[in-house]
N, C-alpha and C positions, 0 to 999 in steps of 0.2 A: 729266422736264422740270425744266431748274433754275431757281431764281429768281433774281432780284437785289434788293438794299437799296442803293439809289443815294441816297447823301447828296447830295450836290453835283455837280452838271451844269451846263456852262458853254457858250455856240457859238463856234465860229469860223468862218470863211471857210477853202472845202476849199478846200485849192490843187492838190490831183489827186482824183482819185474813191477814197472811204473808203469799205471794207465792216465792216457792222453788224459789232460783237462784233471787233474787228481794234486795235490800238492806233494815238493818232495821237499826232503833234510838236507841238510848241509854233507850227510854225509852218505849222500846217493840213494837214499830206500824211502819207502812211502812215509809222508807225516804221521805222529801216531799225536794224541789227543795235545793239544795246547801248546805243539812246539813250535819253533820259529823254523818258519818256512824259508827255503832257499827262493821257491817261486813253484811255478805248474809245470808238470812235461809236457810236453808239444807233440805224441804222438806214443803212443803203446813200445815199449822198450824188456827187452828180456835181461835177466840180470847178465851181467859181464858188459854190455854193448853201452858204448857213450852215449847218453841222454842228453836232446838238447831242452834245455826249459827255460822257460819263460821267465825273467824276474822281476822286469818293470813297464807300466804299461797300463792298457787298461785290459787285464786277461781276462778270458772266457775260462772258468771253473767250475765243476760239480759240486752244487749243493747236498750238504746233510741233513738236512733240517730246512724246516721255514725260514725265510730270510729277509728283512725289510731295505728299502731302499734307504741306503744311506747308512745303515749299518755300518759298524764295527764287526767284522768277522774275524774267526781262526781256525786252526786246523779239527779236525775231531781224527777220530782213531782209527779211519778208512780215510785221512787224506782228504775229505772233500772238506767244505767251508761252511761251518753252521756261525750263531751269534756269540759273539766275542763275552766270553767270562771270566776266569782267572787265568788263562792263557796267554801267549803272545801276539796281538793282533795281527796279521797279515794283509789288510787291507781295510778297503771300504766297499761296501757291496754298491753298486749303479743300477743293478735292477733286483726285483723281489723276486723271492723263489717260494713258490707254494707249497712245494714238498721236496725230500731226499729227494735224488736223480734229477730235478732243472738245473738246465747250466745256465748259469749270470754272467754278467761280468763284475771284474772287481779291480777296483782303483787300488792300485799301488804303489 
């Protein structure tokens, strides 16, 4: 089990339904590919209900993709964290993910 060290957590108004540990927008809906992350949601949210999410810290995140320790990651187009390319970085990965679906943590 991994932990998290959540510095800062802030809500917004979901504007589609966020799942736990998934990256969101600045403007309440799931990350889609390369954008700058507000942070993670902190728990399964239906749209309309204030989300509270994670922004800095060291969060627990769902991997898209394989992930190396120490990584540069970003969002992909379900919101989880694959390796940073031409996108917005959101982090640093802390630990390796072998496939889609591990959750890591990632330095923020």
């Amino acid at each position: 089990m991994k932990t998290e060290k959540v510095l800062l957590a802030t809500t917004i108004l979901a504007a589609a339904s966020l799942a736990r540990s998934r990256l969101v927008d600045y403007a309440g809906a799931p990350c889609g590919a390369g954008v700058r992350a507000l942070g993670s949601a902190n728990a399964n949210y239906d749209a309309g209900e204030f989300a509270g999410v994670n922004t800095h810290g060291e969060l627990v995140v769902e991997a898209g993709a394989a992930v190396a320790v120490g990584e540069a990651v970003q969002s992909d187009a379900t919101a989880r964290v694959v390796p940073l390319t031409t996108g917005v970085e959101f982090g640093a990965a802390r630990d390796a993910a072998t496939a889609a679906g591990d959750f890591i943590r990632v330095l923020v």
